[in-house]
C-alpha positions in Angstrom: 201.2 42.5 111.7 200.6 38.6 112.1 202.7 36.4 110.6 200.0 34.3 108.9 196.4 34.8 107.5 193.5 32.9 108.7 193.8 30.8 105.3 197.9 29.6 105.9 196.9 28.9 109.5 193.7 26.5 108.5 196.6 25.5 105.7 199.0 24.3 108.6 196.8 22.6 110.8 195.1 20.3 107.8 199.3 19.5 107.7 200.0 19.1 111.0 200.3 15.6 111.5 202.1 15.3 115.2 200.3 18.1 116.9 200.0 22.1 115.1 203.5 23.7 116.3 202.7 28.0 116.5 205.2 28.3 119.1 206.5 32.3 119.2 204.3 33.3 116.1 202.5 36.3 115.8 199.0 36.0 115.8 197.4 39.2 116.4 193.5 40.5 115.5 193.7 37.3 113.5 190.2 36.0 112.8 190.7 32.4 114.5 187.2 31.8 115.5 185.8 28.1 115.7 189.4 26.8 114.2 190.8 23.4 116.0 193.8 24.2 118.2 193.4 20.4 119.8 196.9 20.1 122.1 198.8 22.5 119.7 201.9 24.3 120.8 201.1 28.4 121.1 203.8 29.0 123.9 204.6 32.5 123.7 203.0 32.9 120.8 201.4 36.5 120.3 197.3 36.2 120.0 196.7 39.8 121.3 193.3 40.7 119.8 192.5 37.7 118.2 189.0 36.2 117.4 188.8 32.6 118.7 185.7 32.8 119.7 184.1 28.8 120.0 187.8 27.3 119.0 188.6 24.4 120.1 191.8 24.7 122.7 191.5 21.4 124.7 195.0 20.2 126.1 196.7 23.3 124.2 199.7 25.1 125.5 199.4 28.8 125.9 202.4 29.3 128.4 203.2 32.8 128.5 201.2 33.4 125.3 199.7 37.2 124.4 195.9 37.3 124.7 195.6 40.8 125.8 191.7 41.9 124.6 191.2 38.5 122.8 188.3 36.6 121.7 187.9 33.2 123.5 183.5 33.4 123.8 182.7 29.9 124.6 186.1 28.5 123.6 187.0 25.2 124.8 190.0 25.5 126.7 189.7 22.1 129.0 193.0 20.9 130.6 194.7 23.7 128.6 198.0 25.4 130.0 198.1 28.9 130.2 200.5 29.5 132.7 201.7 33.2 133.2 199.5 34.1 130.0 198.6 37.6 129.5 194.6 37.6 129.4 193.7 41.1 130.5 190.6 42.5 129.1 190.3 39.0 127.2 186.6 37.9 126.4 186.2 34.1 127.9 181.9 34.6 128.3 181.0 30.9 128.7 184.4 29.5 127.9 185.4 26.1 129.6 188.3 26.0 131.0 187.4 22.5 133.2 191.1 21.6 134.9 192.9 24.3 132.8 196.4 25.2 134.9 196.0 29.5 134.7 198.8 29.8 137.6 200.2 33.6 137.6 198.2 34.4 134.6 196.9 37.7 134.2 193.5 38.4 134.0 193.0 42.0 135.2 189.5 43.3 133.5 188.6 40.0 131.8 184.8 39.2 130.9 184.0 35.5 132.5 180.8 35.6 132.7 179.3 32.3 133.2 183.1 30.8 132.2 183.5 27.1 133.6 186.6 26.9 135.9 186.1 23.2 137.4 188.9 22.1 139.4 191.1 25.0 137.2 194.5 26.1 138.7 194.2 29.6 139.5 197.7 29.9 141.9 198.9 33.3 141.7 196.6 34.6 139.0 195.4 38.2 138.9 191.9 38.6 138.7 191.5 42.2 139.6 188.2 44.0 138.4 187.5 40.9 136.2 183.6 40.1 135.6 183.4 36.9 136.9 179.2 36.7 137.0 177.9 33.0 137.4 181.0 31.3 136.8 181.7 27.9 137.8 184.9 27.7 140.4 184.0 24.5 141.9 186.9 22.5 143.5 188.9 24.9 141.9 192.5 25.9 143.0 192.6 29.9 143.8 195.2 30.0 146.5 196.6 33.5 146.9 194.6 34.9 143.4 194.0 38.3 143.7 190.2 39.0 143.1 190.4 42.6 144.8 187.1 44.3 143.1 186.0 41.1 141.6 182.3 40.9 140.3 181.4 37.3 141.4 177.5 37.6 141.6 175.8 34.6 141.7 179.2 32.2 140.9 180.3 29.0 142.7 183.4 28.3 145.0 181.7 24.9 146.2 184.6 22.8 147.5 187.5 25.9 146.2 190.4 26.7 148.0 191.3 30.1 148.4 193.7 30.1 150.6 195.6 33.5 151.1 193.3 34.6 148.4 192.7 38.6 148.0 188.7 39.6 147.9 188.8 42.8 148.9 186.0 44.6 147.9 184.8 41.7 145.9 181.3 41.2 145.4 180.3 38.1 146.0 176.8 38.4 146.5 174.8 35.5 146.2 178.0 32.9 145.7 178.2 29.8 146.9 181.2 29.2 149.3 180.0 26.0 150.8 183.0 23.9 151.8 185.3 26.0 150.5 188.8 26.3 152.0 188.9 30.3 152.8 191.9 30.2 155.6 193.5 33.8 155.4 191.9 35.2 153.3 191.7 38.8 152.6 187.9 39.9 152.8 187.7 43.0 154.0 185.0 45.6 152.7 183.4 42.4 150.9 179.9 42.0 149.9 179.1 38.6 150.8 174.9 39.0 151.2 172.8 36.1 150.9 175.9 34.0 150.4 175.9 29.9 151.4 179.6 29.5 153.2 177.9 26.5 155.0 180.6 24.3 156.2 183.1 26.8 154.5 186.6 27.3 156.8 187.9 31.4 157.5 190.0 30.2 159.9 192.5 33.4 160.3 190.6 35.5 157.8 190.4 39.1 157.9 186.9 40.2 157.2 187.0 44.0 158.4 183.3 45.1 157.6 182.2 42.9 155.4 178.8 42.4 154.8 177.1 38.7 155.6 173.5 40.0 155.7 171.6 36.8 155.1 174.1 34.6 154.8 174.0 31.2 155.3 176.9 30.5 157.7 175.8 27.3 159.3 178.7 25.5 160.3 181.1 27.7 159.2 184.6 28.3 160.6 185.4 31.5 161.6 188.0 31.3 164.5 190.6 33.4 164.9 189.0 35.9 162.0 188.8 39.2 162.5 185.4 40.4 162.3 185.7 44.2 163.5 182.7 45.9 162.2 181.8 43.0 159.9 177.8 43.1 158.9 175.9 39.8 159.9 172.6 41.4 160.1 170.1 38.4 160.0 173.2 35.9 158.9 172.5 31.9 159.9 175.7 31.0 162.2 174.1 28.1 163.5 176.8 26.1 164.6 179.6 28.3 163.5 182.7 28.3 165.6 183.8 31.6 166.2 186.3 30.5 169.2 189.0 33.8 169.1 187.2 36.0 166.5 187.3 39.7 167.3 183.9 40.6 166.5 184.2 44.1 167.5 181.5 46.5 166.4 179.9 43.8 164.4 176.2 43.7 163.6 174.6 40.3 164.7 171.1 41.8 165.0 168.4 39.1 164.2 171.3 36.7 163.6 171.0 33.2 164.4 173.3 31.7 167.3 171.9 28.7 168.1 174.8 25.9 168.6 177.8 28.8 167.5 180.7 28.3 170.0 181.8 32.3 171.0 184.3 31.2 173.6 187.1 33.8 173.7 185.6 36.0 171.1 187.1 39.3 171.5 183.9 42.1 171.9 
């Protein structure tokens, strides 16, 4: 049972006068929506099931906080910490989380559809089987997330780094990947169709049958990948480097090779 009802928590933040302290207070299937959280202190505080959908988080502190199945639709969570929070099966559809730090945080099953991630700090996090559809992961920092059986249709990695990062059997259909720092990565079994990687660097990364159909991957780094049985069936590699990439088994029919440097690719 939460400690407070919506009432005494509107009560305490009309009185907070140095910044709303809810540090280690229990929250839960509270009805919080559109309230003003503005840099308050929620560390470890219990929000499991809550309803904050459209409140106002910016510059809030969530470490370690309890958001298991909450409410955050299009909450405003810019520069907000939420290190090692527990967000699986949270709601955050159209939330903005622009420089938010979400290192080690869980997010296993979480909706972020459309979500804005600019430049967020994803270290760490579990993203496994999360609907991540059209969200905006541009310059953000994802290195070694797990986003094994991520839906990232349609989403943008412009500029991300991902290094170490775990996509296996992600779908990123459609993303854009241009620029993106993708050294090690863990690809395998990905769908990556009509995908822009242009310029994007897999140095190292293991892409064991994934699927670049009509790709754009102009430019793009791939040496010393591992592309056994990989699917680049009408992909762009104009200019790709692919200098020690075990392409073995891979499908390049109707692929474009013009300028791509195969020298030592293992066939």
């Amino acid at each position: 049972m939460s400690d407070f009802t919506r009432a005494g928590v509107i009560n305490l933040i009309a009185m907070a006068q140095h910044g709303l302290n809810l540090r280690g207070v229990n929250l839960a299937d509270l009805n919080l929506n559109n309230l003003d959280f503005t840099r308050a202190n929620l560390d470890k505080s219990n929000l499991d099931g809550a309803i904050l959908a459209g409140a106002l988080l910016q510059g809030a502190r969530l470490v370690d906080a309890g958001l298991f199945a909450a409410d955050l639709t299009e909450a405003d969570l810019c520069e907000a910490n939420l290190t090692k929070a527990n967000l699986a099966e949270a709601s955050l559809c159209g939330a903005d989380l622009t420089g938010a730090v979400i290192e080690r945080a869980n997010l296993e099953g979480a909706n972020l559809e459309g979500a804005i991630l600019e430049r967020a700090d994803l270290r760490g996090a579990n993203l496994t089987q999360a609907n991540m559809t059209r969200a905006n992961l541009s310059g953000a920092y994802l290195f070694r997330a797990d986003l094994s059986k991520v839906d990232l249709r349609g989403a943008s990695f412009s500029g991300a780094i991902l290094k170490g990062a775990i996509l296996h059997a992600a779908n990123l259909s459609n993303v854009d990947l241009s620029n993106a720092d993708l050294t090690n990565v863990d690809l395998r079994g990905a769908n990556l169709t009509g995908a822009n990687l242009t310029g994007a660097n897999l140095n190292g990364a293991y892409l064991f049958r994934a699927d670049f159909s009509n790709a754009d991957l102009s430019n793009t780094n791939f040496s010393d990948s591992i592309l056994r049985g990989a699917i680049l069936h009408s992909a762009n590699l104009a200019g790709a480097n692919l200098t020690n990439a075990d392409i073995t088994n891979a499908d390049l029919t109707n692929a474009e090779l013009i300028g791509a440097n195969m020298s030592d690719v293992v066939k």
